[in-house]
C-alpha positions, 0 to 999 in steps of 0.5 A: 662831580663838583659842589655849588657855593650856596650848598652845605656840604659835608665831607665823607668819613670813615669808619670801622668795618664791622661783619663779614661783609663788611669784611669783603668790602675791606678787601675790596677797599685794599685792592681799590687803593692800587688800583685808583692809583693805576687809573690816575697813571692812566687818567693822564694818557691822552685817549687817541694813545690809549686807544692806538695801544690797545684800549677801549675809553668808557666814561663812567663814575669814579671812587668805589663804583670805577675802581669797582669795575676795573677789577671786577669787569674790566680786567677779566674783559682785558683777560679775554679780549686783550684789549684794557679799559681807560676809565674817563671818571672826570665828567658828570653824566650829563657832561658825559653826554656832551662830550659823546655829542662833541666827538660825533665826528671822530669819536674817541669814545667807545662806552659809557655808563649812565644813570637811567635819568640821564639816558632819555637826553642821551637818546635825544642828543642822538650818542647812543648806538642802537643795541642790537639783540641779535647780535652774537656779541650780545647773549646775555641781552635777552635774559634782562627784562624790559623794565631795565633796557632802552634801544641804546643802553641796558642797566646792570644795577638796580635798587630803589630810592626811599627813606632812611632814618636813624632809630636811635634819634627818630622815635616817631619814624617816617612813613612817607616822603610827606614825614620829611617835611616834619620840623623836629628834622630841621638841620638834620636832613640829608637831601641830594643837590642838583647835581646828584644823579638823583638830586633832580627826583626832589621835585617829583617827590616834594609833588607827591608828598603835597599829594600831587602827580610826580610831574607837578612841578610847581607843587613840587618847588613849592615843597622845595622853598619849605625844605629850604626853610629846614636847612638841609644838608645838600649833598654831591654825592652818595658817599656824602648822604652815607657819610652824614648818616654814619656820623650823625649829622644826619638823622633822616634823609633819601638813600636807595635801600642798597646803601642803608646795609653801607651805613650799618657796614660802616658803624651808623644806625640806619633803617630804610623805610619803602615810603606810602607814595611807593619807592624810587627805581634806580638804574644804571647801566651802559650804552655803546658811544655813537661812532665808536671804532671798536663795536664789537668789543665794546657789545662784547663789553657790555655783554660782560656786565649783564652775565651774572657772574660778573653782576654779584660784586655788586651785590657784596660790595654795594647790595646792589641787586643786577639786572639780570634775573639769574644773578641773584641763584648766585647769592647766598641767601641773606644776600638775597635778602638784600638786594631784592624787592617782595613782588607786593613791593615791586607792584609799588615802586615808582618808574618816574617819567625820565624823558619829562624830567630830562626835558626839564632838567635845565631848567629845574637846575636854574629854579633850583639854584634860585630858592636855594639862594632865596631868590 
């Protein structure tokens, strides 16, 4: 990801661990050093030599959620296949579609990982392969609801994006996305920019806290000029959100519920609060690079990361909840606890239309950029 000259930023800290999760994320944290450094080595292979030597290329995120999946799914993958990972962490989902678009012809991609608002344009550009449930490469498929499938892409995480406070600087706490707009929260807001996974939901989220459909995009901007007025922290990244929560820059903000449990983890005072408009969901998952010359592995590849044995690190690394139901039998109860969501919650969160956001995404990028820069 990269940052744009009008936002303020922060940079992600770091600070002590604290209980025994956050004892498994030490671990983690440890194993992640080695092997950033062994996927930098890796970086620097061109992916035909990758691929001639026994590999398959998958785009994904980088930082704890690559390194993540290279110890967790990856390297039991190689274990069982004989066949390793190169990870491409460079480019952005959106540039990650591009790149598949690009190489239609000669593809040397094979996989690639998505956040659910970015799989429509995906599907549109036409650089999915379709999953096929019959396939004997794809079990666990059918055990995954159909909330968190699309003909060419599966989640395998799941959470839902709200509000997060701090309880110790916020006595009047936020109920619902209209609270952010409150002025004793001015300079000391946290928001997602443009080029976050979720920066894009801002505008369907200023809708609705005017009291409007999440698809009104003028109320929505129309929100996004007062906010400005409040000067935000615009942040790349969720590393950057959590940062500024843990040391205290912020006091209120957007986070999935997942991630409230990583702030405390790490020292700060956070509270998450299922907004009155009802909760974001937020996928995230993999597709199959159209074109690919390694289908079966790479649906034997995915069917790796919808087995619940393989979902659970998500879970005490990221209190993520997986896709696939039986993962969670797999949790100690105060993990369950966690990840997932009361049905009379569930009943509330908000699926947001993702082919109409994708459809607007350029331009909401410009419209964005220009209030932002007061134009």
């Amino acid at each position: 990801m990269y940052t744009t000259p009008y936002a303020r930023h922060l940079r992600a800290g770091d600070t002590s661990d604290k209980g025994k999760h956050a004892m498994q994320r030490r671990e983690f944290l440890k194993h992640s050093a080695v092997l950033a450094m062994g996927m930098a080595g890796a970086g620097r292979l061109s992916l035909a030599s990758a691929q001639s030597s026994g590999s398959l290329a998958m785009m994904t995120w980088g930082g704890l959620w690559g390194n993540g999946m290279a110890q967790y799914v990856d390297a039991p993958f190689a274990k069982q296949t004989g066949y390793t990972i190169t990870q491409d962490r460079g480019p952005t989902p959106v540039e990650r579609v591009t790149k598949l678009k690009i190489n239609l012809s000669n593809q040397p991609y094979d996989l690639v990982q998505l956040h659910d608002g970015v799989v429509p344009l995906a599907e549109s550009q036409g650089v999915l392969e379709t999953l096929d449930p019959a396939s004997p490469n794809l079990p666990f498929l059918k055990d995954i609801p159909d909330r968190f499938k699309r003909p060419g892409w599966v989640a395998m995480i799941y959470s839902a994006l709200g509000i997060v406070y701090n309880p110790k600087e916020v006595k009047n706490p936020p109920r619902s996305y209209a609270d952010l707009w409150r002025p004793e929260f001015q300079g000391r807001i946290v928001l997602p920019e443009i080029t976050h996974s979720i920066g894009p939901y801002v505008i369907p989220i200023g809708a609705m806290a005017a009291g409007k459909d999440p698809k009104d995009e003028k109320a929505g901007f129309d929100m996004l000029r007062k906010m400005v007025k409040l000067d935000p922290i615009w942040a790349k990244d969720t590393d950057t959100i959590m940062s500024s929560l843990q040391t205290g820059e912020a006091v209120v903000g957007l986070l999935y519920k997942s991630q409230t449990y990583t702030v405390r983890e790490k020292g700060g005072q956070a509270e998450w609060v299922f907004p009155a408009e009802g909760a974001i969901s937020y996928l995230a998952g993999t597709g199959i690079a159209k074109g690919t010359k390694h289908k079966a592995l790479a649906e034997q590849y995915i069917n790796m990361t919808l087995n619940p044995e393989y979902q659970t690190w998500v879970a005490k690394v990221f209190n993520y909840a997986g896709s696939n139901p039986a993962m969670l039998k797999l949790l100690s109860p105060e993990m369950q606890q966690r990840v997932q969501f009361s049905d009379a919650e569930v009943s509330r969160i908000i699926d947001l239309d993702q082919a109409f956001i994708s459809s607007r995404r350029a331009d909401w990028t410009d419209q964005w950029n220009r209030v932002i820069n007061g134009a």
